[in-house]
Residue frames as a rotation matrix with the C-alpha (Angstrom) as fourth column:
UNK 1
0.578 0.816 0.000 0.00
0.816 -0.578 0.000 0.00
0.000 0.000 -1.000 0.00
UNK 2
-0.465 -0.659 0.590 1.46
0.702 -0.681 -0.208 3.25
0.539 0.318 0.780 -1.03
UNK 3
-0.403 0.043 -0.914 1.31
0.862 -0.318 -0.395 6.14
-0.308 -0.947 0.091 2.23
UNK 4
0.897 0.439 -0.052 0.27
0.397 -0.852 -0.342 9.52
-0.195 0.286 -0.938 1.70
UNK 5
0.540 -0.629 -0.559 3.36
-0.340 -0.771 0.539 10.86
-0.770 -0.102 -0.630 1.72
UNK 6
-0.109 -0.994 -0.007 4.38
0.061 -0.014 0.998 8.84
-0.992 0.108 0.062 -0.83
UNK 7
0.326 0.512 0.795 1.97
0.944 -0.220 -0.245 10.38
0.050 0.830 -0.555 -3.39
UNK 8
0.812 -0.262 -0.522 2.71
-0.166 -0.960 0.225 13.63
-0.560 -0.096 -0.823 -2.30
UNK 9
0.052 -0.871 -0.489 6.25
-0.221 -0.488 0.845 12.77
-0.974 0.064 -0.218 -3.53
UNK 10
-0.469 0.215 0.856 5.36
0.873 0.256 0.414 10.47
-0.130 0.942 -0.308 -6.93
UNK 11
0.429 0.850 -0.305 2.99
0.873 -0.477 -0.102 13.53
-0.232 -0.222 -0.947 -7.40
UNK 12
0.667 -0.438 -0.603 5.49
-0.229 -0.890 0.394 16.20
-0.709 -0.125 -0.694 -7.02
UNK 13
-0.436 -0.899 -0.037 8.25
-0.035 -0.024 0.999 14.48
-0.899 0.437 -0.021 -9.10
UNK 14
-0.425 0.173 0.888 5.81
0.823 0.482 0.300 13.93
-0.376 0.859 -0.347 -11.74
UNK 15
0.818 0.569 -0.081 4.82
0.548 -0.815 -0.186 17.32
-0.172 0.108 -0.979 -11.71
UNK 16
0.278 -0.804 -0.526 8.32
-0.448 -0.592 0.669 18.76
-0.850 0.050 -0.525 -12.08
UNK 17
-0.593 -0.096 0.800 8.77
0.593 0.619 0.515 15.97
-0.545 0.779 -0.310 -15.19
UNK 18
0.555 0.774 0.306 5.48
0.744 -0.297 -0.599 17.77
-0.373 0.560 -0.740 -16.59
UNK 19
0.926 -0.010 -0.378 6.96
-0.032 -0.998 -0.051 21.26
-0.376 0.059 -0.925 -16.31
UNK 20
-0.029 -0.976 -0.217 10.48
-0.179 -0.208 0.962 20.57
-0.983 0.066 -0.169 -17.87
UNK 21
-0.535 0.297 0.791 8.69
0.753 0.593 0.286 18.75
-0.384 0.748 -0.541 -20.79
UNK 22
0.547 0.834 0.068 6.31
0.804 -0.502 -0.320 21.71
-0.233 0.229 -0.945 -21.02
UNK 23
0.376 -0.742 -0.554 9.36
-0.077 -0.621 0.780 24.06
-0.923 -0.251 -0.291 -21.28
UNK 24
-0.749 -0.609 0.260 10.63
0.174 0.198 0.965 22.40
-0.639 0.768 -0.043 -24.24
UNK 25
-0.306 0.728 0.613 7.26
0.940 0.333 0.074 21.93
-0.151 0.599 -0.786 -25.82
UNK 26
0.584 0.775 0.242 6.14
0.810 -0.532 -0.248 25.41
-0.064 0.341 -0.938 -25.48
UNK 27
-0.420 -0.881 0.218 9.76
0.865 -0.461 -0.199 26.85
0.276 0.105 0.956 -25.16
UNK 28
0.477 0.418 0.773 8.56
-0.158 -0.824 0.544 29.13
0.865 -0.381 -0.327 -22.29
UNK 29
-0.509 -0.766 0.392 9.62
-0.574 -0.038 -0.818 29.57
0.642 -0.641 -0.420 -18.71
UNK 30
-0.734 -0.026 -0.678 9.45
0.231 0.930 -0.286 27.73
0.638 -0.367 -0.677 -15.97
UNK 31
-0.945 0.262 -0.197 7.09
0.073 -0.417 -0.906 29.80
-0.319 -0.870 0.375 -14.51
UNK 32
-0.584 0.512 -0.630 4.91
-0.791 -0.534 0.300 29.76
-0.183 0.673 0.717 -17.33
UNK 33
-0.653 -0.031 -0.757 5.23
-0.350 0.899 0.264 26.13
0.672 0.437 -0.597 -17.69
UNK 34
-0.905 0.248 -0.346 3.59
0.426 0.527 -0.735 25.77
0.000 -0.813 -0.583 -14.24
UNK 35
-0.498 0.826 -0.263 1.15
-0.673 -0.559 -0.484 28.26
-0.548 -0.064 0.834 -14.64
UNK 36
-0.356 0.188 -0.915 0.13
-0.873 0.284 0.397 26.09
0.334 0.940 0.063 -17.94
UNK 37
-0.896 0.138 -0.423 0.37
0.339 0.827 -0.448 22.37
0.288 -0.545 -0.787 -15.89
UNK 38
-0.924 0.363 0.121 -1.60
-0.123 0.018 -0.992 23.88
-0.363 -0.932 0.028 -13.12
UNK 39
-0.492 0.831 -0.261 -4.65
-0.771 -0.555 -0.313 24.74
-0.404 0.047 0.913 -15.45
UNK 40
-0.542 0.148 -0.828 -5.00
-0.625 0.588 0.514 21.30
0.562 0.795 -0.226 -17.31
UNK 41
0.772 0.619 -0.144 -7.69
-0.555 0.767 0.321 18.35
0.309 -0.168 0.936 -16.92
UNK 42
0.485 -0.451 -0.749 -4.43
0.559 0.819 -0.131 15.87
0.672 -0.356 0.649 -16.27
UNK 43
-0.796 -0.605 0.001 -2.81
-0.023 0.029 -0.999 17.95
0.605 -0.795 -0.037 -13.39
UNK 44
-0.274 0.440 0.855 -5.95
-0.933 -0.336 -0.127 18.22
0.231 -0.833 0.503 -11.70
UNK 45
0.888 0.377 -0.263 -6.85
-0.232 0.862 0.450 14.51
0.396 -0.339 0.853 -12.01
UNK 46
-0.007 -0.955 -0.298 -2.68
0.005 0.298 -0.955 14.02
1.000 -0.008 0.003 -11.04
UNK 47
-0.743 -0.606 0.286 -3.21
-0.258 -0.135 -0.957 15.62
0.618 -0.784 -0.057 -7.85
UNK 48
0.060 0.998 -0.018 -6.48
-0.817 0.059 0.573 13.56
0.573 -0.020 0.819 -7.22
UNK 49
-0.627 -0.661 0.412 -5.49
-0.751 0.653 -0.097 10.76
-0.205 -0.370 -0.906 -5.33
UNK 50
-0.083 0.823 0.562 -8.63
-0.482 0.460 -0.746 9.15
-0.872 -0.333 0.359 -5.79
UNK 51
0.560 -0.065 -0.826 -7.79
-0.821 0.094 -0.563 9.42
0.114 0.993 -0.001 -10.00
UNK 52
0.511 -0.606 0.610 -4.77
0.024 0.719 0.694 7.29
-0.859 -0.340 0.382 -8.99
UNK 53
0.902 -0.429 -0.054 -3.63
-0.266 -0.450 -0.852 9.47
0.341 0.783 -0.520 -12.16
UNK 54
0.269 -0.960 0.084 -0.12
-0.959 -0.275 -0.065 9.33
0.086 -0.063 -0.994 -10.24
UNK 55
0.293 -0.401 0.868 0.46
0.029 0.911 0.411 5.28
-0.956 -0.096 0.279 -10.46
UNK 56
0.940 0.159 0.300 0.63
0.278 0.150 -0.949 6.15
-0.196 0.976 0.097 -14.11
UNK 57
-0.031 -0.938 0.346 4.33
0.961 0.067 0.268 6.46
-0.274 0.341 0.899 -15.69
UNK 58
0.189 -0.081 -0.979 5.19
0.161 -0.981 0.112 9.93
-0.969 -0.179 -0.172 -15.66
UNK 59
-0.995 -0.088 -0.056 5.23
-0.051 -0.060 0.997 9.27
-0.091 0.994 0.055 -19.97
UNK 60
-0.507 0.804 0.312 1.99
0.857 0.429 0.285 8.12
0.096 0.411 -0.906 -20.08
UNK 61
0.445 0.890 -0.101 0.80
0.833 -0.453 -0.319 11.17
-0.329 0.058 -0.943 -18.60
UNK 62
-0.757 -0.480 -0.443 2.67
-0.068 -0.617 0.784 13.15
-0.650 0.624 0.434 -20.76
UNK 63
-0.800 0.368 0.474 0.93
0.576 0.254 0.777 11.38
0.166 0.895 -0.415 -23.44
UNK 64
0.065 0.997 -0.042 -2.36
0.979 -0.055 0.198 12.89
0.196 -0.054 -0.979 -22.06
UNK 65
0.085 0.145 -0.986 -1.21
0.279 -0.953 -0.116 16.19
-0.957 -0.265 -0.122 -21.69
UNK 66
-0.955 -0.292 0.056 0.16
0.055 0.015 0.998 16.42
-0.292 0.956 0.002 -25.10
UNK 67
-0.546 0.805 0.234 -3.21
0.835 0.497 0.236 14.79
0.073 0.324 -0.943 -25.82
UNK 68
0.501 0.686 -0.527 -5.01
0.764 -0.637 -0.102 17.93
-0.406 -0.351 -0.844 -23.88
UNK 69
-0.412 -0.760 -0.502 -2.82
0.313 -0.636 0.706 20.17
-0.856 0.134 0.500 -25.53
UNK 70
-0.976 0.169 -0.135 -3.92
-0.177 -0.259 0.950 19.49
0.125 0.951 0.283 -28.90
UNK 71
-0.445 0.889 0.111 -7.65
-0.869 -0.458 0.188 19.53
0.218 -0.013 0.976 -27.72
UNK 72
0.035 0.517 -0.856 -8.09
-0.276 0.828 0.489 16.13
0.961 0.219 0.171 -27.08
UNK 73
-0.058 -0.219 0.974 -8.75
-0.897 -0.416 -0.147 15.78
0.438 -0.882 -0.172 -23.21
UNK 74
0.594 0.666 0.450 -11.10
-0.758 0.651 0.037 13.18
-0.269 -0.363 0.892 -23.14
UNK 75
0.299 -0.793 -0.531 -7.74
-0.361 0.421 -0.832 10.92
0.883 0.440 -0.161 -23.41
UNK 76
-0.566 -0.590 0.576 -7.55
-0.713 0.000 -0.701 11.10
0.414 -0.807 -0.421 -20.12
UNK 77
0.277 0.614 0.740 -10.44
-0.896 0.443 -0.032 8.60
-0.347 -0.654 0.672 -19.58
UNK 78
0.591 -0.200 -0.782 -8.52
-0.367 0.796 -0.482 5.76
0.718 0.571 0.397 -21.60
UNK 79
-0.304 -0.953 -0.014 -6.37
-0.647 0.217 -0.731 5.46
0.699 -0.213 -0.683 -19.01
């Protein structure tokens, strides 16, 4: 069984993965990049514990941001 605290940290590192990836992709800052994370359908299901978004590989949900990037959110229910 996986603690709170150790979503909090899967969570967090996969959020900092998001935002370095979003950097490159939108070749913006890192401040931007978060602003950008924070507002999407996959960080809010990320920091859902209940989504259990954060057992996913920290690619896969790339894939679904990407995915919500290009308008396609509803990717995020395949997982």
């Amino acid at each position: 069984m996986i603690t709170s605290s150790e979503q909090n940290r899967i969570i967090r590192e996969t959020s900092a993965y998001l935002v370095e990836k979003i950097m490159e992709i939108k070749k913006c800052s890192r401040d931007e990049a978060v602003e950008l994370l924070m507002e999407t359908t996959v960080y809010a299901a990320l920091t859902d514990p209940s989504t259990e978004l954060f057992l996913e590989s920290r690619e896969s949900v790339l894939d679904s941001l990407k995915e919500e990037f290009e308008g396609r959110p509803e990717a995020l229910l395949l997982l």
